[in-house]
PAKOLSE-841075 format. One record per residue: y, x, z of N, C-alpha, C in turn; residue number from 0. Coordinates in steps of 0.2 Angstrom, whole numbers. Each point is the difference from the previous one (the first is absolute). Example, Ala and Ser with C-alpha at 12.3 -4.5 7.8 and 13.67 -1.06 7.14 Angstrom:
REM residues 2
REC   n.Y   n.X   n.Z  ca.Y  ca.X  ca.Z   c.Y   c.X   c.Z pos
REC   -28    66    39     6    -4     0     6     4     0   0
REC     5    -2    -4     6     4     1     5    -4     3   1
This chain:
REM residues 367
REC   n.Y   n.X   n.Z  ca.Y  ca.X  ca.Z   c.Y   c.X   c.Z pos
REC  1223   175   166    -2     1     7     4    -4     5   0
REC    -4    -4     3     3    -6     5    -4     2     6   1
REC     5    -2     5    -2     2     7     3    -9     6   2
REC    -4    -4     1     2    -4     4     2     2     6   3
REC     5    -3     2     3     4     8    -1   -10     4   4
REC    -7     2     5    -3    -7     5     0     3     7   5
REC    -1    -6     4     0    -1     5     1    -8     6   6
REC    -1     2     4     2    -6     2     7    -4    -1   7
REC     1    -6     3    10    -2    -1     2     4     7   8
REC     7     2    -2     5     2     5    -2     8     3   9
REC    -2     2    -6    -1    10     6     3     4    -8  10
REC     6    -3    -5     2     4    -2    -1     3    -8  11
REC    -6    -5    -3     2    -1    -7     5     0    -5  12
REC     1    -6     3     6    -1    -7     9     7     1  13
REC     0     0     5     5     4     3    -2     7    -3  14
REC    -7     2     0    -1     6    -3     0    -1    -8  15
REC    -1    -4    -5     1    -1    -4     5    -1    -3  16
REC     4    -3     4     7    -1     0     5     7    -3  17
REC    -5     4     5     3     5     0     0     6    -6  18
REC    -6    -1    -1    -1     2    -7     4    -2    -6  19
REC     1    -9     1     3     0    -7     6     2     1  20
REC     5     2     5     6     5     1     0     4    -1  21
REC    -5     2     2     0    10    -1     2     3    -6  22
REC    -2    -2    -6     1     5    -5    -4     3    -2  23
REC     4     3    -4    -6     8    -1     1     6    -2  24
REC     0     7     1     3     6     1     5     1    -5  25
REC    -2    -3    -8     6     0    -6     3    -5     0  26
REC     7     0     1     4    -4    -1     1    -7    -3  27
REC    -4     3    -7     1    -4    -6    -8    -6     2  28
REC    -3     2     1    -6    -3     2    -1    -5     6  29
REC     3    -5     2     0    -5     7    -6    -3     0  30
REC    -1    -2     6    -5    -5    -1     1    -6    -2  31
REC    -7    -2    -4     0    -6    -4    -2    -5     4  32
REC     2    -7     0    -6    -5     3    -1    -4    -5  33
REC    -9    -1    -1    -1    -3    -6     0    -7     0  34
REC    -3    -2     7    -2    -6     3     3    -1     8  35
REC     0    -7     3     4     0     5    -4     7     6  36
REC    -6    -1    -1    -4     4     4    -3     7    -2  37
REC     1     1    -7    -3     7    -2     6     4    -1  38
REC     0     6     1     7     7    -1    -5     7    -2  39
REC     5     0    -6    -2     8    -2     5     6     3  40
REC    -4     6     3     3     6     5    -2     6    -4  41
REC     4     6    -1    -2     6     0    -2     3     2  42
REC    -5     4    -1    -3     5     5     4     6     1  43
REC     0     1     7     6     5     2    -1     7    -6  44
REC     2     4    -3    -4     5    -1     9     5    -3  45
REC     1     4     4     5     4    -1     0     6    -5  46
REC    -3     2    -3    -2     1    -5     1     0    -6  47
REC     0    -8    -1     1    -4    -6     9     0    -2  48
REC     4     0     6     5     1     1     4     6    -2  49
REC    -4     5     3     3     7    -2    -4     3    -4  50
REC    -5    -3    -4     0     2    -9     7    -4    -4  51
REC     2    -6     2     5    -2    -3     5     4     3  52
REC     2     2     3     6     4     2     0     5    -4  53
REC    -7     4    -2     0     7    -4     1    -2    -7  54
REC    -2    -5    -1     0    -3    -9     8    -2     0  55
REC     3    -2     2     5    -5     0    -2    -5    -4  56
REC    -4    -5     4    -3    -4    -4     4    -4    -2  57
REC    -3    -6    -3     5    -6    -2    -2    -8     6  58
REC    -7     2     3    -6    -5     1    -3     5     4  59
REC    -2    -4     6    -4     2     7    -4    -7     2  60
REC    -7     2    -2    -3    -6     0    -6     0     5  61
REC    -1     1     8    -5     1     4    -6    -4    -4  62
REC    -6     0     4    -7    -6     1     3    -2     5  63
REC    -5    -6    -2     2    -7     6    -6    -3     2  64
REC     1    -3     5    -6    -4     1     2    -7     3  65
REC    -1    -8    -3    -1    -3     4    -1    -3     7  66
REC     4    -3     3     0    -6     7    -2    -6    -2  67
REC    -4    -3     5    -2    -8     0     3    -3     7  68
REC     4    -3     2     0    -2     7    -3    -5     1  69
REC    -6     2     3    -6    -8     2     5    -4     4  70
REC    -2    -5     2     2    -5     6    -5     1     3  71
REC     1     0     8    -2    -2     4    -9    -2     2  72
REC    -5     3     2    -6    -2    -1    -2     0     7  73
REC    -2    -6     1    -2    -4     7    -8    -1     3  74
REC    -3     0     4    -6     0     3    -3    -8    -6  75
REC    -5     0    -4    -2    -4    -4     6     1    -6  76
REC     1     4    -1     2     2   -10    -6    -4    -4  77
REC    -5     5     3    -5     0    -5    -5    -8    -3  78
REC     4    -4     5    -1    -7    -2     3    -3     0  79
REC     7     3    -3     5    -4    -2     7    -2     5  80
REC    -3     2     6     6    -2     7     6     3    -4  81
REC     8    -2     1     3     2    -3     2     5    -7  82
REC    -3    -4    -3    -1     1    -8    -2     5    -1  83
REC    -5     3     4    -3     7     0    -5     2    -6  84
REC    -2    -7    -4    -2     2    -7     3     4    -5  85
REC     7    -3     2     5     4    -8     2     6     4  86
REC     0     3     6     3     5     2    -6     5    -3  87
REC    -6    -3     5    -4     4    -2    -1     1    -9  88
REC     1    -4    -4    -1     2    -6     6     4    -3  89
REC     5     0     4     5     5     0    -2     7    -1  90
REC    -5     2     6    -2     6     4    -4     4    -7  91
REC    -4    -6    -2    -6     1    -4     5     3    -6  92
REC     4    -1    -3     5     1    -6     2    10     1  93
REC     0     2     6     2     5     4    -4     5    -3  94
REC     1     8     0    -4     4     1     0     4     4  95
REC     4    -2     6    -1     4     8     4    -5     4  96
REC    -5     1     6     8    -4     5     4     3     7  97
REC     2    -3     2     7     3     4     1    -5     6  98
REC    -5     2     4    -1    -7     5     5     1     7  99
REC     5    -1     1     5     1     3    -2    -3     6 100
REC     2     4     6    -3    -1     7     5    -1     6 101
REC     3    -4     2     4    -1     4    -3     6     6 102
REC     4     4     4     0     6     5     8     1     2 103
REC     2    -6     1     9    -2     6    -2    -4     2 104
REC     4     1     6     2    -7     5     5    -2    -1 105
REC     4    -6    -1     3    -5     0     0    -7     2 106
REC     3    -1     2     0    -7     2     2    -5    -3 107
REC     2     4    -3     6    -6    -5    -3    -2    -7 108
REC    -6     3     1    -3     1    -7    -6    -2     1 109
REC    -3    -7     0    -7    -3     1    -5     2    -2 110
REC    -6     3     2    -4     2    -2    -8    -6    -1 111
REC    -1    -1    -5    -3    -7    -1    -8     1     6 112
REC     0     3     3    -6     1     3     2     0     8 113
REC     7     1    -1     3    -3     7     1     9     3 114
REC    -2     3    -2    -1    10     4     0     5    -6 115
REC     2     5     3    -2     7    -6    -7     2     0 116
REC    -4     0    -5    -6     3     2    -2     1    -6 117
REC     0     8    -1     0     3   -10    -7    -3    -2 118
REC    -6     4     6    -7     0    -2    -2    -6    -1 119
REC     1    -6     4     0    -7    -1     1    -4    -7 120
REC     8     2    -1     1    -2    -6    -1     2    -8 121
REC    -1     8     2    -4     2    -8    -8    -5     2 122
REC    -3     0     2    -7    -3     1     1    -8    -2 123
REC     7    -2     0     2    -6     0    -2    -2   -10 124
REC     5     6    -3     0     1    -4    -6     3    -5 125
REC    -1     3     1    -7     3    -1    -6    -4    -2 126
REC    -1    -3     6    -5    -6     1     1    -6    -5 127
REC     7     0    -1    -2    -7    -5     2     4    -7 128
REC     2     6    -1    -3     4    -5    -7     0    -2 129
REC    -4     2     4    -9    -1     0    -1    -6    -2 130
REC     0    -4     3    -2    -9     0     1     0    -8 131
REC     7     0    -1     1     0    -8    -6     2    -4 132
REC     2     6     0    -6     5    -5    -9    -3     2 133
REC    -2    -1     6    -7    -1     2    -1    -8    -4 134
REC     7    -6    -1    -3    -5    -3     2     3    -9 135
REC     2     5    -2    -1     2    -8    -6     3    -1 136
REC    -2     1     5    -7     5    -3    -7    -4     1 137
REC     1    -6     6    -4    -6     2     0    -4    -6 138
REC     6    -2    -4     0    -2    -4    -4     3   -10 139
REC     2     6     0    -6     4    -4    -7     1     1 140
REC    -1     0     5    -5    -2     4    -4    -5    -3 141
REC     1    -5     1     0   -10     0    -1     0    -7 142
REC     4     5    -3     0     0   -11    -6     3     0 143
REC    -2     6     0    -5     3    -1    -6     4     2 144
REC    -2    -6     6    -8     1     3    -4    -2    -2 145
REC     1    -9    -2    -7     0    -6    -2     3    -5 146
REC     4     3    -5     0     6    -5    -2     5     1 147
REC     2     3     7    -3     7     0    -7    -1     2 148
REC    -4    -5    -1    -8     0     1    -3     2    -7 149
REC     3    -1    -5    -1     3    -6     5     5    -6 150
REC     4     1     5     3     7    -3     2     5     5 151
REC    -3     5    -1    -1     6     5     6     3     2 152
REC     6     1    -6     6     0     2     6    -2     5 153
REC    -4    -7    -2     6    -6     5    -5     2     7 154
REC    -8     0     2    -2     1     6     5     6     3 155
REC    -1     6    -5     6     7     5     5    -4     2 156
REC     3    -3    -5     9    -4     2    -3    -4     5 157
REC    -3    -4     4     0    -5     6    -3     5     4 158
REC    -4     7    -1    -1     4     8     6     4     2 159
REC     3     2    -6     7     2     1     4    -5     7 160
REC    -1    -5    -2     6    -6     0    -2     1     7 161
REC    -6    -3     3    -4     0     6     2     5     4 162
REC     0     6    -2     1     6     3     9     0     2 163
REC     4    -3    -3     5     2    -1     3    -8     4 164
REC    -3    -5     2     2    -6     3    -5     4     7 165
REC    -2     3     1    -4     1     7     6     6     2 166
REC     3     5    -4     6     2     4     5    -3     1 167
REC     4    -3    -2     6    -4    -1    -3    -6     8 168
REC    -4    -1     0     0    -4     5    -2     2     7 169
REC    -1     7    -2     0     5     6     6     1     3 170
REC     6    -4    -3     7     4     2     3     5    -4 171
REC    -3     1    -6     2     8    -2     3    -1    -8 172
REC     5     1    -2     4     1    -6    -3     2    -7 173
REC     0    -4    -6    -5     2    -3     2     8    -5 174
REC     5     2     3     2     6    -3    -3     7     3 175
REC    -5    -4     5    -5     6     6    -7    -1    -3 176
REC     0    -7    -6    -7     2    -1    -1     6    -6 177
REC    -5     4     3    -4     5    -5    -3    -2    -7 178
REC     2    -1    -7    -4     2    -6    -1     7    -3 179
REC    -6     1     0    -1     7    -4     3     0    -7 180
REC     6     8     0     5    -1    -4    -4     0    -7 181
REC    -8     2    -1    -4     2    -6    -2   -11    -2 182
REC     0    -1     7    -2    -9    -3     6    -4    -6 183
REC    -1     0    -3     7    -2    -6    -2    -9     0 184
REC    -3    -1    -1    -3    -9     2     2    -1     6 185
REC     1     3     6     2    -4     7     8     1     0 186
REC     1     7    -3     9     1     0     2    -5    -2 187
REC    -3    -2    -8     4    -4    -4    -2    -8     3 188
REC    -4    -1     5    -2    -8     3     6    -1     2 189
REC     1     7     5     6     0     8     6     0    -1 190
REC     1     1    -8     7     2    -1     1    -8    -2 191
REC    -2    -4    -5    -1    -3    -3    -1    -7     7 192
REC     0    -1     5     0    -4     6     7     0     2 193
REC     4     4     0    10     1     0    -2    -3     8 194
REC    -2     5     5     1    -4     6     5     5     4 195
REC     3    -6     0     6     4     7    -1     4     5 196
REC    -5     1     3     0     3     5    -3     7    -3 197
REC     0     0    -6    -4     7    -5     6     4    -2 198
REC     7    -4     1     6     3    -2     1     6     7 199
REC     6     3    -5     3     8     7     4    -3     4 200
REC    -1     1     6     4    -2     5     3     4     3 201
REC    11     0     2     2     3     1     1    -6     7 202
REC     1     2     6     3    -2     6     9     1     1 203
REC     5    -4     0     7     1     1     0    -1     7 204
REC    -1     4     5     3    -2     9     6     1    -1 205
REC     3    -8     2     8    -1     0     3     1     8 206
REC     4     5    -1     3    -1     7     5     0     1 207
REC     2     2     6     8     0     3     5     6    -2 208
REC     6    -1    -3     2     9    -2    -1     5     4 209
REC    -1    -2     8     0     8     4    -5     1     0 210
REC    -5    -4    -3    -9     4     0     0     3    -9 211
REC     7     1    -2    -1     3    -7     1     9     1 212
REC     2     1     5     2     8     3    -7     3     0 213
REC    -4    -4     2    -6     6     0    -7    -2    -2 214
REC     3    -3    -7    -4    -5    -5    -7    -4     3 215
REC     4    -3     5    -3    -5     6    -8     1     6 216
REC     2     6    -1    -6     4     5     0    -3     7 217
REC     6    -2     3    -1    -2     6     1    -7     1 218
REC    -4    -4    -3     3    -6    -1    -9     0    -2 219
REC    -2    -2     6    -7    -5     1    -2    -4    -6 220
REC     2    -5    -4     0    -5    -3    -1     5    -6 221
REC     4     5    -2    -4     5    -6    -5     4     2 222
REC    -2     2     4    -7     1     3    -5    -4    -3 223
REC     1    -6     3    -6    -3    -2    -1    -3    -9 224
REC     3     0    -2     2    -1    -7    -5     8    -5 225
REC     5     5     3    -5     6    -1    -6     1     0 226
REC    -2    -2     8    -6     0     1    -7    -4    -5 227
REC     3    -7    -1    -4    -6    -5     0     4    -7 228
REC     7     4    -3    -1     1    -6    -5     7     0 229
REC     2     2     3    -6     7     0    -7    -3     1 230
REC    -1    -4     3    -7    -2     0    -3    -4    -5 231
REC     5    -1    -6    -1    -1    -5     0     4    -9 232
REC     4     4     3     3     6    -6     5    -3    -3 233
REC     4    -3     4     6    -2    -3     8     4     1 234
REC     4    -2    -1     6     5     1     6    -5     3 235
REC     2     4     5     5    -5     2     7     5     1 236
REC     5    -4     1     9     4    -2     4    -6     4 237
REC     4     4     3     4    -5     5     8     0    -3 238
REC     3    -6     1     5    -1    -4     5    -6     4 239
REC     7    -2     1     3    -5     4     3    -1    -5 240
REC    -2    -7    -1     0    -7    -4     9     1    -2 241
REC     0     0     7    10    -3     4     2     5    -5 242
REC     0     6    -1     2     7     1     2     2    -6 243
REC    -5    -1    -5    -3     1    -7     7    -5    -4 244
REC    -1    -8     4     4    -5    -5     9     4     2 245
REC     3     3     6     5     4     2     2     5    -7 246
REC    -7     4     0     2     6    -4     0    -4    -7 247
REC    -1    -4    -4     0    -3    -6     6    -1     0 248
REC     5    -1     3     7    -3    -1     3     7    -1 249
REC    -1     6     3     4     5    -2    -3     5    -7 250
REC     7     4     1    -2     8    -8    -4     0     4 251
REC    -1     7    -4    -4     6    -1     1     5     5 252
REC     6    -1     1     4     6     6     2    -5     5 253
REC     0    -4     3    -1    -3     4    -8     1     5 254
REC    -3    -7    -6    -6     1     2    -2     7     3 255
REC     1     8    -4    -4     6     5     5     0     6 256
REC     6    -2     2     3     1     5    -3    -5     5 257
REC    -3    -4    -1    -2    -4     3    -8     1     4 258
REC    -3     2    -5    -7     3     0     0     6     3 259
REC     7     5     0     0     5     2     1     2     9 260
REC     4    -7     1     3    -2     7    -6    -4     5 261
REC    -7     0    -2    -3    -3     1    -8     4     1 262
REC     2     5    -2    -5     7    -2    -4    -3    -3 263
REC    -1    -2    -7    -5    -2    -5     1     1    -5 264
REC    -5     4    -5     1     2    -6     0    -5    -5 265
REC    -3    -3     1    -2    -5    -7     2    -7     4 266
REC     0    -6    -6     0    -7     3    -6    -2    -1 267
REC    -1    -3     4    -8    -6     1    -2    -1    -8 268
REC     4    -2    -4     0    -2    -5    -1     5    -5 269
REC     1     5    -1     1     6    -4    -9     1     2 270
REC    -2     0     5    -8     0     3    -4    -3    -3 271
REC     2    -7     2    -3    -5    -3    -5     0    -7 272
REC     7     1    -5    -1     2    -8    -4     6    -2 273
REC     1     6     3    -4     6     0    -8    -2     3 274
REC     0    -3     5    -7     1     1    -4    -5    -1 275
REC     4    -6    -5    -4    -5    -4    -3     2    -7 276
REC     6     5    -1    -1     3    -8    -7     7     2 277
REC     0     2     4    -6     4     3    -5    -3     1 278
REC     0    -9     4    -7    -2     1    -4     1    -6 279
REC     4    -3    -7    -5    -3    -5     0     6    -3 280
REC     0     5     0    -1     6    -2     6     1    -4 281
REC     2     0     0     6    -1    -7     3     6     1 282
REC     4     4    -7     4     5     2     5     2    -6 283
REC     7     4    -1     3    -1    -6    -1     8    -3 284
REC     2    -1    -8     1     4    -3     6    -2    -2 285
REC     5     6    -3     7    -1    -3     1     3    -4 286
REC     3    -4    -6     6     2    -6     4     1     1 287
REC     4     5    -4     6     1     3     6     2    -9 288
REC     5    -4     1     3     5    -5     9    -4    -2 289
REC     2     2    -5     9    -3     0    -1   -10     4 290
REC    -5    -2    -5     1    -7    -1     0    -4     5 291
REC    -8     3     5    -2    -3     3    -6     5     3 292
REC     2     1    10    -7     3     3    -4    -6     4 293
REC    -4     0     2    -4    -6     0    -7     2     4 294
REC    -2    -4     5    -9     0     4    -3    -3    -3 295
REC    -6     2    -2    -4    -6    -2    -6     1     6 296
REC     0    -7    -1    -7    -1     7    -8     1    -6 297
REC    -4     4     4    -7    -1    -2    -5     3     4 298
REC    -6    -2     1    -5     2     4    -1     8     2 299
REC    -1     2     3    -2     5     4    -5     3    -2 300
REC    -2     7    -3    -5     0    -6     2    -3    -7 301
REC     4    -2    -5     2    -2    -5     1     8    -6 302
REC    -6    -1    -4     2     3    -5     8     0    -4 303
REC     0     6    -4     8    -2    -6    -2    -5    -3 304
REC    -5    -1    -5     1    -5    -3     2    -7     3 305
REC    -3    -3     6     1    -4     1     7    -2     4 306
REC     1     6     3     9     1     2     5    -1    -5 307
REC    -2     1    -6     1    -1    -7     3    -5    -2 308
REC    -7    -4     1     1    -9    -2     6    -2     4 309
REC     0     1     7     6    -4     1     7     0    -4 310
REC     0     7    -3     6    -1    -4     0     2    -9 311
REC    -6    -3     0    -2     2    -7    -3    -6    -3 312
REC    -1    -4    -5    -6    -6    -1    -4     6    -2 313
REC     2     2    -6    -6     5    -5    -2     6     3 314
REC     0     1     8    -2     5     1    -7     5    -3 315
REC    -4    -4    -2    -8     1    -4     2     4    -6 316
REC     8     0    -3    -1     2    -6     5     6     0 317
REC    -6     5     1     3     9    -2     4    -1     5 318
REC     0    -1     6     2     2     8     0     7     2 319
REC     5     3     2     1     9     2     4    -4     6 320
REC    -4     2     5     4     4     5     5     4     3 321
REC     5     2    -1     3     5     0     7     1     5 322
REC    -1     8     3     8     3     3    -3    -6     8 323
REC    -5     3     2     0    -5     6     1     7     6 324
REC     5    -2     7     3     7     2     2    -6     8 325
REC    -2     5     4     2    -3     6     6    -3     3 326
REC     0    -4     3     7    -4     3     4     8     2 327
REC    -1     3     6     3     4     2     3     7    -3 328
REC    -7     2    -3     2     4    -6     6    -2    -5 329
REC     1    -7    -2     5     3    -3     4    -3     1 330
REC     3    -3     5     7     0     5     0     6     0 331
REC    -4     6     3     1     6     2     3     4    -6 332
REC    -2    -1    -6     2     3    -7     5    -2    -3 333
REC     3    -7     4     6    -4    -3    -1    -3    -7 334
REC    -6     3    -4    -1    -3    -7    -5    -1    -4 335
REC    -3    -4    -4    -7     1    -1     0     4    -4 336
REC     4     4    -3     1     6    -4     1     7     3 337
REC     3     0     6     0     5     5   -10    -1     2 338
REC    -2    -6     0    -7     1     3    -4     4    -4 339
REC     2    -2    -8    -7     0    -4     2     9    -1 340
REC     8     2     0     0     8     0    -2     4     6 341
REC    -3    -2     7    -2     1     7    -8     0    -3 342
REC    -4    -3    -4    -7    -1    -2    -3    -5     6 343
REC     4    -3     2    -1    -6     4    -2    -8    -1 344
REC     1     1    -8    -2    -7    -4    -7     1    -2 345
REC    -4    -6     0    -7     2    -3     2    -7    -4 346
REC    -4     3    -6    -5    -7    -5    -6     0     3 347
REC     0    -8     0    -6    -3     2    -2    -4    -6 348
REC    -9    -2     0    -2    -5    -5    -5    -4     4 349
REC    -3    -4    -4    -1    -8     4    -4     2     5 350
REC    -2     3     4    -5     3     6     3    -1     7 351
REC     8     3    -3     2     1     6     3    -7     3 352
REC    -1     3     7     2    -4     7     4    -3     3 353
REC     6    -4    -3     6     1     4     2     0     8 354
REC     3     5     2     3     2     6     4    -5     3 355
REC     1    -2     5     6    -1     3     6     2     0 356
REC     7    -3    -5     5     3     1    -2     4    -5 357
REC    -5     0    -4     1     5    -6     6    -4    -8 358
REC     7     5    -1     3    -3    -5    -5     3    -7 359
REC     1    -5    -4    -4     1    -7     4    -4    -5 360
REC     1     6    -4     1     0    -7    -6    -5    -5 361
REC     0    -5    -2    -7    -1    -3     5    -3    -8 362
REC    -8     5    -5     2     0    -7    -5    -4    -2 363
REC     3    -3    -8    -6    -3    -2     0     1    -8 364
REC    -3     2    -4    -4     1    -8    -1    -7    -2 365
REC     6    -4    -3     0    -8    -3     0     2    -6 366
């Protein structure tokens, strides 16, 4: 799971980024990694995870994570190459959500490539040569396969898809708003199979001043209108101060909430950030829990046991029993998975069932 954080130069990328590869992550033993100058693996906040190891006395506390990309800089003409907007763009493409950060502060001191603050302007900045990209990938499948679809019926569907779908995109409009009928299994698998940027989840970062963080930037114009663009698209936007974020990355743990706390905000930007990226893509954890090691595993939302399985099984297929699956809280509440299973509060489950959110699972296997 990879999430590119883009935007224009100078409204607070790399600084937010920055900030993440400091931060850490809720278990000690766990920091963050940087694999490449510009990619960082993060935690997903989830407390939880922490106080099953406190119950166990684990040995190993091991959150889900999710990938950073820090684009460079994307400028009016990416899309054809204006500062090296090809490789950035083929960055984004790499991506499976993005993170398009919004300048929303005044500063002087701190250039704004466009010369002025202006969010709506700038996301359309970006946006736009997002579009231009993807409308010359699908012009270009296009160009591959229109004389063919005169004699196979199949390729004709794929170029009135493509028409259809080059006539919204050029209306302005994101190709993650175009409609397939979820029963069409040939245009899903066309559209997926096109890997267009503008198809990805988009989250909005309005970066601002720390005193627009007290009332998570409500009065601050500049996220208004940020708001307003993302809701007319069904996008999700979180406000966050770049400045603020890289401050809290230097301090504990007991610091940092003395600091958040002095400031009346419960969370950091950053903590935000990670939770409603791992929520765009649908994603969500189940947990193991015991002496060695408790642990998240990331998987889809709707995910059977067996497949929850695999991530930590190869042979899950052979003689797989799901067993002693029992609520997060439940049994914190019980102190023990033996006080739960004597409460009647453990269920066996077999391959039907649905993993929950935060559900801990014993899983057994017949080798």
């Amino acid at each position: 799971m990879k999430l590119g954080i883009a935007g224009l130069p100078n409204v607070g990328k790399s600084t937010l980024f920055n900030s993440l590869t400091k931060a850490g992550a809720l278990a000690a033993n766990y920091p963050f990694a940087t694999i490449d100058p510009n990619v960082g693996v993060v935690a997903v906040p989830d407390e939880r995870i922490k106080q099953l190891g406190e119950l166990y006395h684990t040995k190993k506390v091991t959150p889900a994570t999710i990938e950073f990309v820090d684009i460079a800089g994307l400028v009016k003409g990416a899309s054809k190459g204006e500062g090296l907007g090809n490789q950035f763009l083929a960055n984004i493409r790499e991506c499976d959500a993005i993170v398009q950060v919004v300048r929303c502060f005044e500063d002087a001191n701190v250039v704004h490539v466009d010369g002025s603050v202006n969010p709506t302007r700038d996301i359309e900045v970006i946006n736009l040569e997002l579009l231009f990209s993807d409308i010359e990938i699908i012009d270009r499948r296009l160009t591959k396969i229109a004389k063919q679809a005169k004699m196979d019926k199949t390729l004709a569907k794929e170029v009135a898809l493509i028409e259809k779908l080059k006539a919204h995109m050029e209306d302005g409009n994101m190709a993650r708003t175009f409609e397939i009928p979820e029963t069409d299994e040939d245009e899903l698998e066309w559209f997926k199979g096109y890997n267009l940027l503008t198809a990805k989840p988009m989250i909005y970062a309005a970066n601002v001043a720390e005193d627009d963080m007290a009332d998570d930037g409500a009065s601050n114009p500049h996220v208004a209108a940020v708001r307003e663009y993302a809701k007319n698209e069904g996008s999700e936007v979180f406000v966050v101060c770049a400045e603020m974020e890289q401050e809290l990355s230097e301090l504990d743990e007991e610091e940092k909430a003395m600091f958040l706390e002095d400031l009346c905000v419960t969370s950091s930007g950053l903590d935000k950030l990670v939770a409603a990226s791992y929520n765009l893509l649908g994603l969500m954890s189940f947990l193991t829990a015991g002496e060695d090691e408790c642990r998240a595993w990331t998987i889809k939302k709707g995910t059977k046991a067996p497949q929850a399985a695999g991530k930590i099984h190869t042979d899950f297929e052979r003689g797989f029993i799901c067993a002693e699956v029992v609520n997060y809280q439940d049994l914190l509440d019980c102190g023990s998975l033996a006080a739960a299973k004597e409460k009647g509060i453990v269920g066996t489950q077999g391959k039907e069932y649905v993993v929950q959110d935060g559900d801990v699972i014993l899983f057994r296997f017949n080798v």
